[in-house]
N, C-alpha and C positions, 0 to 999 in steps of 0.2 A: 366274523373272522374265523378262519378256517386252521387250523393246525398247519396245514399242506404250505399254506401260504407266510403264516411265520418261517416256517424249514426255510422256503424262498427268499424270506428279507434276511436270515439272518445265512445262508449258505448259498444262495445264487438258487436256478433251476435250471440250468445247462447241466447235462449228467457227463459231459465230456473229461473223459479221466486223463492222468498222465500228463498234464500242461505244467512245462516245466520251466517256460520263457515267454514271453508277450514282448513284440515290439511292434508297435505303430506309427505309422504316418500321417502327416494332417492331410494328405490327399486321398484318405481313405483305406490304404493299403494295412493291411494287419499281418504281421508273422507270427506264427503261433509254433512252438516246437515242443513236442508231448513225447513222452519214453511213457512205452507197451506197460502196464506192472506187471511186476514178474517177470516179463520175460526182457525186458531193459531196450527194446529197439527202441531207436528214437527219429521220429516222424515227425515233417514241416509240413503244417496247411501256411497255405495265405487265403485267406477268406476278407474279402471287401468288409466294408460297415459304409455307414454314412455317418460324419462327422456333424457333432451336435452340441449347441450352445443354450443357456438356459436363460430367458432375458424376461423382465420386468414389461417389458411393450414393444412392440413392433414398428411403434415410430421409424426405430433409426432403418428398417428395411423397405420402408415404404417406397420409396426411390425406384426399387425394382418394378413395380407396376406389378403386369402380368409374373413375370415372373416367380411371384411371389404368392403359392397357393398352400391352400389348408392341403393335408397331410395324409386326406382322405383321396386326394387325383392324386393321377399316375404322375410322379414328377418328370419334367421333362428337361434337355439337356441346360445345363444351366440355372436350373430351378431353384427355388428354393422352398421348402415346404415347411409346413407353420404346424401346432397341434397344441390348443388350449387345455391346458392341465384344470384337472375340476380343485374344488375349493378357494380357500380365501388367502392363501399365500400369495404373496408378492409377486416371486419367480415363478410364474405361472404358462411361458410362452417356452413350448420345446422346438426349436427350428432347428431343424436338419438341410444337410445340400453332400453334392459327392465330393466336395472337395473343401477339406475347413479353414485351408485359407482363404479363396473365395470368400465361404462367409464370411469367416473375418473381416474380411476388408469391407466387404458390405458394410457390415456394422460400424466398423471405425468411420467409413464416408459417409454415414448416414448422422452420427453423432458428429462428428465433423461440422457438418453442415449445420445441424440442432443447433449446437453450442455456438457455435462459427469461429472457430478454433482448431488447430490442426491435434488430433487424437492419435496417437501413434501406438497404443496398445491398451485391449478390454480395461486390463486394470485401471486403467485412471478413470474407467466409466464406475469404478464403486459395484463392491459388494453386494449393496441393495436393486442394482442396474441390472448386473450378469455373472451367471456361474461358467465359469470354463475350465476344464479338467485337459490334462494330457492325455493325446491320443490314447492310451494305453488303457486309461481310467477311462476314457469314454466308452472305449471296445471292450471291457469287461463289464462295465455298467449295462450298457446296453444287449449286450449276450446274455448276459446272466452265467458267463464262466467264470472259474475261481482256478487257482493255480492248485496240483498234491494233488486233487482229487485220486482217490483208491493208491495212491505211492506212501511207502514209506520212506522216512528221512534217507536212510542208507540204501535207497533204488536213486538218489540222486547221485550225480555222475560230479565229483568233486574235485578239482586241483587248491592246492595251497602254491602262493610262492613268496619268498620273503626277498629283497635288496641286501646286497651286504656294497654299501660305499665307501668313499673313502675321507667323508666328512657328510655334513648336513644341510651346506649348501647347496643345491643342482645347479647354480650359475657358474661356482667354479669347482667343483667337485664330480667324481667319476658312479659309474658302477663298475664295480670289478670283480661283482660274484651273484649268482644269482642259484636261490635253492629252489627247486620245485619240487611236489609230489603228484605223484597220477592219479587218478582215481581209482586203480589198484592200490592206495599207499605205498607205492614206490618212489624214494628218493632218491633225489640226485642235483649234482651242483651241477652251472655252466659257468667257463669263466672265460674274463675276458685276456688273450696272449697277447700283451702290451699294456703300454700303461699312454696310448696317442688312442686320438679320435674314430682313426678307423678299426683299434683292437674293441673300443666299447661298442663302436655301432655293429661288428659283427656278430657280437655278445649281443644284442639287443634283436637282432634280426634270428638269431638261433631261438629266442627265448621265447618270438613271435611264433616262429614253425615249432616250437615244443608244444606250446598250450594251443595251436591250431591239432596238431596231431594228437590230443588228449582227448581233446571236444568235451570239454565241459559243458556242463549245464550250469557251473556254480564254478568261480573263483573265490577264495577266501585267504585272509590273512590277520594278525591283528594290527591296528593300526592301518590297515591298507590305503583307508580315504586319507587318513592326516598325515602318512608319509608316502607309502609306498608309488602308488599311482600319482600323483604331483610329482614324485622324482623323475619318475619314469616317463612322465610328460613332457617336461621339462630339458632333459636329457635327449628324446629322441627328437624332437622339436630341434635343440641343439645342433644333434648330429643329421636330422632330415630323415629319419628313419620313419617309414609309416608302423604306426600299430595298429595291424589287421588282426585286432584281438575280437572282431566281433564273429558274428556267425553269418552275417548279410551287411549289404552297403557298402559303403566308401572306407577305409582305412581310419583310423582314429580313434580316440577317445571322445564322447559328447560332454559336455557338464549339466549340471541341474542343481538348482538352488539345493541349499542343506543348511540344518542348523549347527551340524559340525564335519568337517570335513577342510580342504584346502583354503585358505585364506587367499585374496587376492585382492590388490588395491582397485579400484573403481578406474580411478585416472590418476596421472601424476599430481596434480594438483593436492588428491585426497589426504596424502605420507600426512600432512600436518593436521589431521581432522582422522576423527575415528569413525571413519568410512570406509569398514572393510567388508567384504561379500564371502559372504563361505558357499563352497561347491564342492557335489561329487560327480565323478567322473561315473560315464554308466558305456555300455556298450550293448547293439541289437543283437539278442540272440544269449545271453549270459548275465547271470544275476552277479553283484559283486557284492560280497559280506564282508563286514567288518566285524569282529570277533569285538572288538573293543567296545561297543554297542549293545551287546548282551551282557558284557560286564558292566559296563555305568548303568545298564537298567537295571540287574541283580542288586547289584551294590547299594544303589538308589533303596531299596526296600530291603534290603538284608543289611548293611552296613558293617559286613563281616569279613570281608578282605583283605590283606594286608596292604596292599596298592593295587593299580590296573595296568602295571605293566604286564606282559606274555610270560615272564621268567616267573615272577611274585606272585601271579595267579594259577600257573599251571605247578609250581611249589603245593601252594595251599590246597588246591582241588585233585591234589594224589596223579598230576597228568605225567608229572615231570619224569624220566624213569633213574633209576639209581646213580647211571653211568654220565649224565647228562653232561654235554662239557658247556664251561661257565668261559667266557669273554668280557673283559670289560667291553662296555659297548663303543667307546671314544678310541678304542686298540684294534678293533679287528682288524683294518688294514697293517698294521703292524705287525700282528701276529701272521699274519698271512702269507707276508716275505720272510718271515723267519718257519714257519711251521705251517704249511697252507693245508696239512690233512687233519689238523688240529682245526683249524677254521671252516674246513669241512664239516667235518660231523657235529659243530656248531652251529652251524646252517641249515642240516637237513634235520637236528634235535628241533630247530626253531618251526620250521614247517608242520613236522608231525607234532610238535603239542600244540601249533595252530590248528590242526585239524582235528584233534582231542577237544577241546573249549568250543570249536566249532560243533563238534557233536554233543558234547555235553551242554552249551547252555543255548545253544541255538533252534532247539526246538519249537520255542513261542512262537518264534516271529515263522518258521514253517509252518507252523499251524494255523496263525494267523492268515495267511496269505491262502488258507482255506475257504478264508471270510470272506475277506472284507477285497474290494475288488481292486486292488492296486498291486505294483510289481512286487514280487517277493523282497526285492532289494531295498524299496520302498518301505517298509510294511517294520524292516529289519531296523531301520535308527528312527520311524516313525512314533513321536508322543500318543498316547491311545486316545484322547478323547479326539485330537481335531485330523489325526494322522489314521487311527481305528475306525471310532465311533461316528464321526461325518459322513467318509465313504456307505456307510452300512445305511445309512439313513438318509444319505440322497439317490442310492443305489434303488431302496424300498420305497420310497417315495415316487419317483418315478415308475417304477413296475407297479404299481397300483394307479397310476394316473392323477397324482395329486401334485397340485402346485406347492412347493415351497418357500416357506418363509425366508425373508433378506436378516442376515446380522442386523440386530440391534442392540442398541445402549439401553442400558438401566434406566432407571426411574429415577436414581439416587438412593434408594433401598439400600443400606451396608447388609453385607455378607456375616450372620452369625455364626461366631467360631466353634470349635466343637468343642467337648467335653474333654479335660483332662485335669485331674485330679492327684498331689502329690500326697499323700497321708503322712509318709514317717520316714526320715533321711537317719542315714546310718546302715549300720550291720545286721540284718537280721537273720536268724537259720529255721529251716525244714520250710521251702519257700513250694508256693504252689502258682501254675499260671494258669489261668481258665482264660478263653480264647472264646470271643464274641466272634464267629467267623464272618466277613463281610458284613459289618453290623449297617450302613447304612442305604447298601443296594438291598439287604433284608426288608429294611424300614420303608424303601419304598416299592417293593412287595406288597407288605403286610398292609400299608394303609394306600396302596395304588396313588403312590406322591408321584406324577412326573411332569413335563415342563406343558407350558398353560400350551402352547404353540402345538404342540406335538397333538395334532387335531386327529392321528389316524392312533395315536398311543404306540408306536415303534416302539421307542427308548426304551417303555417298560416291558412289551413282550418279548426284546432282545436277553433284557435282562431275568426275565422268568426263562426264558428257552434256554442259557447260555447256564443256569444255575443246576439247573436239572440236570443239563447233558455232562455238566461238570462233576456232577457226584455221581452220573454214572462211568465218565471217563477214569475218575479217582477208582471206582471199585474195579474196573477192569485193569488198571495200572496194577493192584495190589493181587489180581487172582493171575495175574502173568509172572511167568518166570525171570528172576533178576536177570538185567542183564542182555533180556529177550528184545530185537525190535517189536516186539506187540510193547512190551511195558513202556520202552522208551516212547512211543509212539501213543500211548493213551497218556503219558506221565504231560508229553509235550501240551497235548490239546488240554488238558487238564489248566496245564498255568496259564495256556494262551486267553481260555475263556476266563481265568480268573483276571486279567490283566485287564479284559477289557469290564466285565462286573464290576471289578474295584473302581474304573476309571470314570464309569456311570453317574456318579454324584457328582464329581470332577467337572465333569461335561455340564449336566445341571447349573453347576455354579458358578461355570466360568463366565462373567458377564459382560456381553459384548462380543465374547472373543469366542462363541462355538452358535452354530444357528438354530438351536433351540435353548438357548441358556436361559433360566429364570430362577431368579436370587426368590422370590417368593416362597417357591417349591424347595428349593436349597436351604432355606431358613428355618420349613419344617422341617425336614428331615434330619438338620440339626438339634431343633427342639424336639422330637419325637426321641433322638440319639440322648440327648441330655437325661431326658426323661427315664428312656431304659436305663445309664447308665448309673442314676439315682438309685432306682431301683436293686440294681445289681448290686450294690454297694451296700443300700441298707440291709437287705439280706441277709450277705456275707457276713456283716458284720456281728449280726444278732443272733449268730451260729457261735461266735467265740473266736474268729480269726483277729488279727491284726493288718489291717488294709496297708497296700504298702504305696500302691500307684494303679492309677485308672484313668485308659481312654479307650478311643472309639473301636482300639483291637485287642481289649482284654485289659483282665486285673490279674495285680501279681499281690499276696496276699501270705502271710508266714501265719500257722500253725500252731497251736499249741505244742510241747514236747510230749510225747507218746501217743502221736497221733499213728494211725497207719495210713497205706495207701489208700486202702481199702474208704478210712474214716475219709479223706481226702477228695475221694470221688463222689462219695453220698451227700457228701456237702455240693460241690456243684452240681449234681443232678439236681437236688431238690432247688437249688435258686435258678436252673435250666429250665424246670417245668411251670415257675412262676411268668416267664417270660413270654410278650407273645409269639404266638406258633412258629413264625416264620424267621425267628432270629433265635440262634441255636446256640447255645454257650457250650462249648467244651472242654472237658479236660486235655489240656497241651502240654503239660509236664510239670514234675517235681525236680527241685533243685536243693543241696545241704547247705549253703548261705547264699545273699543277696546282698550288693553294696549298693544302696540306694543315694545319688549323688542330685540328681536335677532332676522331672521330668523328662522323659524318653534316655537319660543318661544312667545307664548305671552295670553292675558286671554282678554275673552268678558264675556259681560252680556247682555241676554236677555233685550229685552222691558217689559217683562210678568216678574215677582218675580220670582225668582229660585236661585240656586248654581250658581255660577261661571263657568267658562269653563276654564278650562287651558291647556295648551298647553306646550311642550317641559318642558327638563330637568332643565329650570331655575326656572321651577314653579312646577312640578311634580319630585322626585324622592324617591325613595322605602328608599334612607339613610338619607333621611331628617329628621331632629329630628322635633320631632311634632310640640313643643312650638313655632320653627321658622314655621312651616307649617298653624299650628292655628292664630299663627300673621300675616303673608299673606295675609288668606284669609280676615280675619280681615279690613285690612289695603287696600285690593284691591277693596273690596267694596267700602269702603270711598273714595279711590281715584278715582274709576269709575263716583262716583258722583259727584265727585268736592269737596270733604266734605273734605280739606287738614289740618282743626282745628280735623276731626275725625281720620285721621293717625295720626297724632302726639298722640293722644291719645289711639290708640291702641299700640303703640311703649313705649311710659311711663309706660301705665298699666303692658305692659310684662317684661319692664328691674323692675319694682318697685315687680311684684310678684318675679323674679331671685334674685331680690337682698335681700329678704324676707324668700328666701324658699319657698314658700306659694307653686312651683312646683315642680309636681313628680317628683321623680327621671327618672320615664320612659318618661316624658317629653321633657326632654333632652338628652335621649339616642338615638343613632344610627342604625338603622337594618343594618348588615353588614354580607357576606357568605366566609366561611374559604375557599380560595383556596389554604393552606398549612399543610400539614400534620405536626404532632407537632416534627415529626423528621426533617423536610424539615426545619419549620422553627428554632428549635434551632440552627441547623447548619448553618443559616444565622444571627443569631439574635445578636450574637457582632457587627455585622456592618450595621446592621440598629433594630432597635426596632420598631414595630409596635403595633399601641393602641389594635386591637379588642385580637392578640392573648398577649399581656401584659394582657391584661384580664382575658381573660381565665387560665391564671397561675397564677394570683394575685387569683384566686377564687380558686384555689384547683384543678381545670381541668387540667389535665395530659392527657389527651385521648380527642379527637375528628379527625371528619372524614370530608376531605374538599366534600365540600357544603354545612356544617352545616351552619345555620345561625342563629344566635344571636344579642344580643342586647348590647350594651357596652356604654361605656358613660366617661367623662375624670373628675377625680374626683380631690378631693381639697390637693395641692402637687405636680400636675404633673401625682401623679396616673390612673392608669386605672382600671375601673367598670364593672359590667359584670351584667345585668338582667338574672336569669336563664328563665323566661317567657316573650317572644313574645310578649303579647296580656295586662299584667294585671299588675301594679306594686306590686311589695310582700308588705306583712302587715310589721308595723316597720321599714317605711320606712326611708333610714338611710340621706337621702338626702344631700349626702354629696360631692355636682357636685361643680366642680371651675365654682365660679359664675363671677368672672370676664371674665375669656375665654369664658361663654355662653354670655356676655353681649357682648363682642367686636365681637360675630359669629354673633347677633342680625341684629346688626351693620352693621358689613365687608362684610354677606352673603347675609342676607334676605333682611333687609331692601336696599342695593345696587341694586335691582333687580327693585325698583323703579325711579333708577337713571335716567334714560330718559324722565319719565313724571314731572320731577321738575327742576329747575333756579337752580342752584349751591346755591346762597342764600336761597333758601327755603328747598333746603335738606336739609342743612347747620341746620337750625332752625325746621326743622322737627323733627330730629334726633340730637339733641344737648342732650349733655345728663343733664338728670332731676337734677341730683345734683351739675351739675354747673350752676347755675343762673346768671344771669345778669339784670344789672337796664335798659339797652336797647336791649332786647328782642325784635324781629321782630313781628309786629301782621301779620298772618297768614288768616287774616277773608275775604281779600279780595281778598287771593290768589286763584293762579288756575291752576291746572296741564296743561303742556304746548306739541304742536305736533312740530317736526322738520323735513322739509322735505328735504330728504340726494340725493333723483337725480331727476330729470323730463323728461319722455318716450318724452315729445318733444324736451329735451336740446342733450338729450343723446339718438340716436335711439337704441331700446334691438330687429330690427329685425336681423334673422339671417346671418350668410356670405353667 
């Protein structure tokens, strides 16, 4: 195996730069649209291919007779031509023809006949039968091109545009404002003069010639797939408007299966059966990104955001700028008749921090789309092991001529779980994290674990080549200037290749459900993980720490007092260099306290003044009512410091404003997403009621569509509340929430979460409630949050069998 040829599997070997759109056809036809680097011209090939399908036998083509040759004659018109792939994989037959529906159909009347049964698509011929990729995927597989080649992010040619409606139905709701920005970052609204059919379809047809006369390479918004484009479908459909949003072809929007994106019933029959189909919309010639995509993968492995709305995240990530103007979202149309330049520059604030997020966290999936040979738009909401790491490895499997293996099932072998280890719940201070980086694509480095199938070893030279380029991408991120497209642009490939590394075990263990999966290989890798992290542990410990929590991405570990940084470091080098070579433990920072609450749950604080850090779902969740969320952070400050007289007084102030009213109503409301259609759920709803859609019925809401998400709240009676806005509480605020039930969630939920760092007697009196008094009240002045230590690496060895 050659070096030259890994570069190959893992980055294509078409050197063509500048491809910034692939659309294909199953009759062969390919459009390709590339901008010059540097100098941004943007150039259409159409280059033929021949469309190709990957099958298990030739039976079902046999039909054809003559027509039907090895791959070495010249095919002739109608032909179809065959090419045995070497080894012992299943999918071993590559047939190609110039036209792939033809084949297709070949194939379905060939099985047709087999079975004797009418076959009306590959899929039902099984996995194990035939592989079939979209044109796009085939035309990049077979090229050997990748998208970016030699571009940086910011030579992509970008519009944003965001809907302003006048509700969130498209059946019976309008657009009546629309924001775009150019790929200069210029903004601007169009709106619609009237509030009749033909004021919106002009708006619609103006909005068609804005982003034709842009010429993007990239459309982007947040939310686009799950609002924006569905409205906009919907709507022009409505009004009969074509959307000539693409760059070639017929007018329209296409769809394509998705695992999130527009929902759509099946048939009518389906409303009472939860048979729904998600789609996103694509167009030839133009990639469509959804920002909201990059956030739930961030979030997914960071768990550090406040929510994944556009407002909430470009807030927190510094996008937002000082002047920004705020709308409740359920009022724009409202405010718009009263004040339409106010809802302007609400509009076009929305655009540009969509196009902020869009640069800021959209780099992965750019870089990805370096790889792995699918649409960039694809690649952008795609899971990395069967959405990544598949493409790379059916892409390298064919370009070396090897047949592949069909999905299989298990053996019945269970999945051994990894290593996690809880030490000591409570407060502890002078907290240190060391950071096993990639501890289990290391593992299978270091002992060459990879799946029994993988007869040519891909998965793991992907994974050697992607680790490499990765620590050299990181050292060029950090010798570039902040700020610089060099740094963004190595910072980007950096995470991409990390996304797909981390995903590598993932892939491994998925069983059944990726086509090299083997739970064997996955079980060591576990037990080899185990074993290191045995290891790590005993170490640590026999240096003089206090272990506080250990898994597969580091130990967090408190200190003696009068330790230095200095002592801090030489402590993890030295249990660094007992490890083996290829799994690296690093120093990843110091912190002045740690609330250790649950495994993966728990909140530090910096030495340096800052926010909070928190951790897991006991301290972070998108359904948290705020008022419990603001008390928290409140209350976790105080307690990191020892200050147990300032918890109890963040705890009083909050039950005494509840018990006042003194808060919103949206204070104490819930962010909650409909997973039932309002047929699904009446027809359950005698035998169980549920708050969020009691709500929505209690409000008048007859109609919505599951993945809505709203805001509800448990009002006084039993009743249920409904916030029409997300983000703002309505004026005439009726606040009319059971303040008892908020006081005992205070209680039950939030303040519970500090149950570990306190004596049972001091909870007791922390949390006592303000209107019962007593004449022997506990003083509190000289208490102190307390640590428990639950096992010890030397009582109890964690190395592995």
């Amino acid at each position: 195996m050659t070096r030259t040829l890994e570069d190959e599997w893992l980055w294509g070997w078409d050197p063509t730069p500048g491809i910034v759109s692939v659309w294909a056809e199953p009759d062969g036809r390919a459009f390709v649209w590339r901008r010059v680097p540097k100098a941004g011209e943007l150039i259409r090939e159409e280059p033929r291919f021949r469309p190709w399908l990957l099958l298990a036998s030739l039976e079902d083509l046999s039909h054809l007779g003559e027509r039907l040759r090895p791959e070495q004659e010249a095919p002739g018109p109608q032909a179809v031509t065959w090419q045995e792939l070497e080894g012992p994989g299943a999918l071993r037959y590559l047939v190609r023809a110039d036209d792939g529906r033809a084949l297709t159909a070949a194939v379905l009347h060939g099985a047709s006949r087999r079975l004797g049964r009418s076959i009306g698509h590959v899929r039902e011929l099984g996995a194990d039968t035939v592989l079939s990729l979209p044109p796009e995927e085939q035309y990049l597989i077979a090229s050997g091109r990748t998208y970016f080649r030699e571009l940086d992010f910011d030579e992509l040619h970008r519009t944003q545009f965001d809907l302003e409606t006048t509700g969130l139905d498209p059946t019976r709701d309008r657009i009546f404002l629309v924001a775009l920005r150019d790929p200069q970052g210029r903004a601007e609204t169009l709106e619609a003069h009237g509030d009749d059919d033909a004021a919106e379809a002009d708006l619609l047809h103006r909005l068609v010639e804005r982003v034709r006369a842009f010429d993007p390479d990239v459309i982007e918004n947040h939310n686009l797939h799950g609002f924006d484009l569905p409205f906009l479908a919907r709507r022009a459909q409505a009004l009969n408007v074509p959307l000539a949003l693409g760059r070639t072809g017929s007018p329209g929007l296409r769809q394509r299966p998705a695992s999130r994106g527009a929902s759509l019933e099946r048939t009518a029959q389906a409303r009472h059966r939860d048979a729904m189909r998600h789609v996103r919309y694509t167009v030839p010639g133009r990639e469509l990104i959804d920002t909201m995509d990059a956030v739930l993968r961030h979030d997914f492995a960071a768990r550090d955001l406040p929510g994944h709305g556009l407002k909430a995240v470009a807030r927190h990530l510094g996008i937002a700028g000082p002047d920004r103007e705020h709308i409740p979202g359920a009022r724009v149309h409202e405010f718009f008749r009263k004040d339409p330049e106010r809802v302007r520059r609400y509009a076009r604030d929305d655009v540009t921090e969509a196009a902020g997020l869009a640069r800021m966290m959209g780099g992965a999936a750019f870089a990805l789309a370096r790889m792995a040979p699918r649409r960039y738009e694809r690649l952008a909401d795609a899971g990395p092991a069967t959405g990544v790491i598949d493409p790379l490895l059916v892409r390298a499997y064919l370009h070396s001529g090897a047949a592949l293996p069909a999905h299989e099932g298990g053996d019945g072998t269970p999945h051994s779980g990894a290593g996690l280890h809880l030490f000591a719940t409570g407060v502890a201070r002078h907290i240190v994290k060391a950071d096993v980086a990639s501890l289990y694509p290391s593992l299978m480095r270091q002992y060459q674990i990879g799946p029994k199938r993988d007869r040519l070893g891909v998965l793991l030279a992907l994974v050697d080549r992607l680790v490499e380029q990765r620590l050299a991408a990181k050292a060029q991120a950090k010798a570039s200037p902040p700020g610089s497209p060099e740094r963004h642009s190595h910072e980007a490939l950096s995470a991409a290749m990390k996304i797909v590394v981390n995903s590598a075990y993932g892939y491994l263990g998925a069983g059944g459900l990726t086509r090299f999966s083997d739970v064997h290989a996955a079980n060591e890798v576990t037990r080899r993980g185990r074993e290191v992290l045995g290891l790590l542990c005993d170490e640590l410990a026999q240096r003089g720490v206090t272990l506080l929590e250990a898994d597969t991405d580091g130990v967090y570990f408190s200190v003696p007092d009068g330790w230095t940084e200095t002592d801090e470091r030489r402590v993890v080098s030295e249990v660094a260099a007992l490890l083996p070579p290829k799994v690296r433990l690093e120093f990843d920072g110091r912190y002045a306290a740690m609330l250790s609450h649950e495994p993966k749950n728990y909140v530090l604080q910096s030495y340096k003044e800052g926010p909070l850090i928190l951790r897991g779902v006991a301290f972070r969740s998108s359904r948290a009512e705020p008022f419990g969320e603001n008390f928290l952070r409140r209350a976790l400050s105080c307690l990191l410091a020892g200050d147990l007289p300032g918890v109890r007084e963040a705890y009083v102030s909050t039950v005494t404003a509840l018990r006042r009213r003194a808060l919103t109503t949206f204070e104490v409301t819930a962010q909650v997403k409909l997973t039932k259609s309002p047929e699904q759920y009446l027809a359950l709803r005698e035998r169980r009621r549920e708050l969020p859609y009691e709500a929505m019925l209690a409000s008048g809401r007859t109609r919505w569509t599951p993945g809505d998400s709203v805001r509800v709240y448990r009002a006084v009676g039993g009743q249920a509340g409904l916030l029409p806005s997300s983000e703002d509480p309505e004026p005439n605020d009726p606040r009319d929430y059971d303040v008892d039930y908020y006081v005992r969630l205070l209680r039950d939920t939030f303040a519970a979460r500090l149950v570990r760092a306190l004596t049972p007697e001091d909870f007791s009196a922390v949390f006592a409630d303000p209107q019962q008094l007593t004449l022997f009240a506990p003083s509190l002045a000289h208490s102190r949050p307390v640590l428990t230590v639950l096992m010890d690496p030397r009582n109890q060895p964690l190395r592995g069998e």
